[in-house]
N, C-alpha and C positions, 0 to 999 in steps of 0.2 A: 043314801048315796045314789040309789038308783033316779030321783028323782032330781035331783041337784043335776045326777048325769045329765038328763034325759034337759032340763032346763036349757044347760051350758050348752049342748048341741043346737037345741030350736035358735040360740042367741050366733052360735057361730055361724050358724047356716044362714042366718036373717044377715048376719053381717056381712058373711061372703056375699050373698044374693046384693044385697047393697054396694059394697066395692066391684061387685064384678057391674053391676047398673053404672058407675060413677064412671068406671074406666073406661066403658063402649061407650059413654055422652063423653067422655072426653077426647075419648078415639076420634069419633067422629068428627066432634069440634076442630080437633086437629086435623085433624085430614081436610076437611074442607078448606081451612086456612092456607092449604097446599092445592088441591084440586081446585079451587074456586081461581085465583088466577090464573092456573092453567086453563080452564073451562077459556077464561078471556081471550089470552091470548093465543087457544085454539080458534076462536070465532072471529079473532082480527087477521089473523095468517089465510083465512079463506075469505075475508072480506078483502082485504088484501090481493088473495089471488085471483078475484072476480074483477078490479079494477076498482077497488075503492082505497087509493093512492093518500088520501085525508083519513085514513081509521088509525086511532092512536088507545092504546092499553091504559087504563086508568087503575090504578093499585097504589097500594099503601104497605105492600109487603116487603118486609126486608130479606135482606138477605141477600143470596143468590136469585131469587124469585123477582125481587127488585132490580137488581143487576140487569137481568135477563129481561123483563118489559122497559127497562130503558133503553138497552139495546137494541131489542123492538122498535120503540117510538123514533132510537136516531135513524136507522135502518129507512123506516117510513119513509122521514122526513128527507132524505137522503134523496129514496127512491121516486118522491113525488118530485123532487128540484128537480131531478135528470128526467123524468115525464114530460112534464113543463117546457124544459128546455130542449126538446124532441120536437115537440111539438111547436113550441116558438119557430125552431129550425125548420121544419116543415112548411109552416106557412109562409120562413121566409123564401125555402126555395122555391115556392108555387109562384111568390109574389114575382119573384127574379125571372123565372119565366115568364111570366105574362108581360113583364116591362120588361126586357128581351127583347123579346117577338113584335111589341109595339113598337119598340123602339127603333131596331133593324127594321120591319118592315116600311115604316113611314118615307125615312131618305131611297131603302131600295127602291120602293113603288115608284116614287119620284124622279128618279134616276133611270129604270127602264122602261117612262114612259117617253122622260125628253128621247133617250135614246133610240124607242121606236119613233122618233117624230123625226128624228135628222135623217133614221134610213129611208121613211117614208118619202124623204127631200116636201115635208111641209113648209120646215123652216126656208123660206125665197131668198132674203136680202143679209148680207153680212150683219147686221143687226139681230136680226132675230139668232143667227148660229152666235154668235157674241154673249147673245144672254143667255141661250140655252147652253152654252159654254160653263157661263159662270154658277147659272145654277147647280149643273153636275158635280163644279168644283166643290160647292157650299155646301152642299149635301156629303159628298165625299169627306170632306174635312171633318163634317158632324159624325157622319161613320169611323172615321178614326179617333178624335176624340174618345167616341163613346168605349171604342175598345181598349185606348190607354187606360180611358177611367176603369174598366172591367179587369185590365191586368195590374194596376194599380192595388187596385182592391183587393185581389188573389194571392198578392203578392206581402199584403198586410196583417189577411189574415192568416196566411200561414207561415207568420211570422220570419218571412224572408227580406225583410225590408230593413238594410245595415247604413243607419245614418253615418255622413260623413259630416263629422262636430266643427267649425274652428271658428274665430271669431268674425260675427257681422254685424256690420252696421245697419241698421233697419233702413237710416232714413238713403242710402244710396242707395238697396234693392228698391226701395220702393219706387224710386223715379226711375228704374230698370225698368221693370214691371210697366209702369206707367208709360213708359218710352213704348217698347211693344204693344199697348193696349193702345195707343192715342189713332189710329182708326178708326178703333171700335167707336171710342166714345164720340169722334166727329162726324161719325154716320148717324148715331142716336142721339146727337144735340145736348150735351152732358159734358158737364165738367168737372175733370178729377182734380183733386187738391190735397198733397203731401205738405200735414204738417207737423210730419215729425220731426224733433227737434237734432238738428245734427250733431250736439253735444253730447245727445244722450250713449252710454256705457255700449259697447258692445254684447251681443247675446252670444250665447254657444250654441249652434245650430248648425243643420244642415243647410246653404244655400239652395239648392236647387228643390231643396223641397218646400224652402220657405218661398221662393219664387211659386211654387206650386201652389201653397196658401192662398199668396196674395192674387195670383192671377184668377184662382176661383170665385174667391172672394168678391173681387172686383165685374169678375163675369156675371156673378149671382147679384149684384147692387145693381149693375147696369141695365139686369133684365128687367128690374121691377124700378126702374125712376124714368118717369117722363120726360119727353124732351123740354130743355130748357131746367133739367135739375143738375143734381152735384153730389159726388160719392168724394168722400172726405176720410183719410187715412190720418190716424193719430196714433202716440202712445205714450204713456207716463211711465215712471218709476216708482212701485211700489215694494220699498225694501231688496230683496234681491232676485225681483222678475221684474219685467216691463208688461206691462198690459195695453195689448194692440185693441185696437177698433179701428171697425170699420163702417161706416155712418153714410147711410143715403136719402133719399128724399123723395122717397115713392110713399105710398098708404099702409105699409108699416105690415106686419107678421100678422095674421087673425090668431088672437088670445089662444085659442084650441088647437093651433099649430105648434104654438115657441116650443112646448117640452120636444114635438118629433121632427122640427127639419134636420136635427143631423143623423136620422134613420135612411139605410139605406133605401133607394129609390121612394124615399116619401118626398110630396111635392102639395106644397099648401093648395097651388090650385089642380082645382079636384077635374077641372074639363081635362088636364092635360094637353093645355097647348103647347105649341111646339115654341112658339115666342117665347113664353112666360114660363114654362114646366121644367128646361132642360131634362138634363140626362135624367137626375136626381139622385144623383154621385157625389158631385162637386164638394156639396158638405159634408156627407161621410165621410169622403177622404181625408179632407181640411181637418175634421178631429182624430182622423186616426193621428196625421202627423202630428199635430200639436199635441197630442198622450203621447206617440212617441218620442216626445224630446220632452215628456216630466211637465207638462203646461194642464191646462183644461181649456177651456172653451163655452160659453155659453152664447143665448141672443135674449133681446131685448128691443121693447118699442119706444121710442123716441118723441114723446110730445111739441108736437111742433114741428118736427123733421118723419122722418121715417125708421127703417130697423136699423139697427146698431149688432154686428156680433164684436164679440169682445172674448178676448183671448190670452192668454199669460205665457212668456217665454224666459226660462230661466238667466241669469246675467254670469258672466264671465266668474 
């Protein structure tokens, strides 16, 4: 017996010595299968908090441990969109000032130079005060403008802007509009031409803002078509919108502008003349209102002709 004993114990001891081996390699195994995620997504929560906005948890673990780095990832991804869009915001409000400031200083400059020129009494002959007249007025006018267009805008974006819907007929705004503009275009040797068709359906829109549209619209064609061209207003029926255009005959959009003129204050040409630049409002506006009454808005080059934007207004 004694030796039988003495066997049985070297056997139980070897086999305890073995399960207690099996169960701390599996402890462990287990445990890591716990702490190795968390390792992770301990090193992404401080990559995270250093500014690395793109660190995303890569795991295969289920559970709550899964749960918990997907949470994580949406989290991230959450937090890099509103990053982004901080910082978009940022550069637009940099941008907004500096076309601002250029934008008020130019007419000011202008303005208090004729005006030290009349106190000075340089202007001699009813002529000269006549045009220095006029320019102060031209200037002034572009001064207002510019701040319609600026409370326009303020007024869009923070969603204070309550259309009034009822039914219009495109093609009698448009000879409104056009009544109003024929100045303009007889000073720039340009001929406007409504050919929208007077049968077509009425839209449900606001008038005065679609007056707004069109007279942008037409202001922004006329800056870019030479004299002796033609800004041409149309619109078809497709199902239950009508799709406006508006068609001129200048040298068309540069390919690397079409997706940003309707960015605020973006202006294809980069000297920023005062001729050809305007505010660089007109079309941001133009789309806000057209999203506002359910439409879109693109532009487009015209072979043969010049830019085309083109615009969708719901029908009655």
């Amino acid at each position: 017996m004694p030796p039988l004993v003495a066997t049985l114990s070297r056997s139980v001891l070897i086999a305890s010595i073995a399960v207690a081996l099996i169960a701390a390699l599996a402890a462990v195994l287990f445990s890591r299968t716990i702490t190795r995620p968390l390792a992770r997504l301990t090193r992404a929560t401080r990559q995270l908090a250093s500014g690395q906005y793109d660190v995303r948890v890569e795991t295969a673990a289920k559970g709550e441990l899964g749960e918990l780095a997907r949470n994580f990832n949406e989290m991230a991804a959450q937090l890099q969109r509103d990053v982004e869009e901080l910082r978009k915001q940022e550069l637009w409000r940099r941008e907004l000032i500096m076309n601002i400031t250029h934008d008020l200083a130019t007419p000011l400059t202008a303005i208090a130079g004729l005006g030290e020129s009349l106190i000075d009494g340089v202007n001699r002959s009813r002529e000269d005060y006549e045009a220095t007249g006029r320019i102060i007025v031209r200037e002034t006018l572009r001064l207002r403008r510019l701040v319609k267009d600026l409370h326009m805008m303020a007024k869009m974006e923070a969603g204070a802007l309550q259309l009034q819907r009822r039914p219009v007929r495109l093609a009698v705004l448009v000879d409104e509009v056009l009544a109003v503009l024929a100045p303009e275009f007889e000073r720039a040797n340009v001929e406007p031409c409504n050919t929208i068709d007077y049968n077509l359906p009425p839209v449900q829109a606001d008038p005065d803002m679609l007056t707004r549209v069109f007279s942008n619209l037409c202001d922004n064609a006329l800056r870019h078509t030479p004299a002796g061209g033609m800004v041409v207003i149309d619109a078809v029926q497709q199902g239950q919108h009508l799709i406006v255009a508006v068609t001129d005959t200048g040298s068309g959009i540069p390919p690397q502008a079409l997706p940003r003129i309707f960015e605020r204050f973006y202006r294809a040409d980069e000297a920023r003349r005062g001729d050809t630049g305007g505010s660089g409002l007109g079309l941001a506006i133009v789309r806000a209102i057209v999203e506002a009454h359910g439409g879109k808005i693109w532009a487009e080059n015209v072979a043969g002709a010049g830019a085309r934007i083109l615009f969708t207004l719901p029908l009655l």
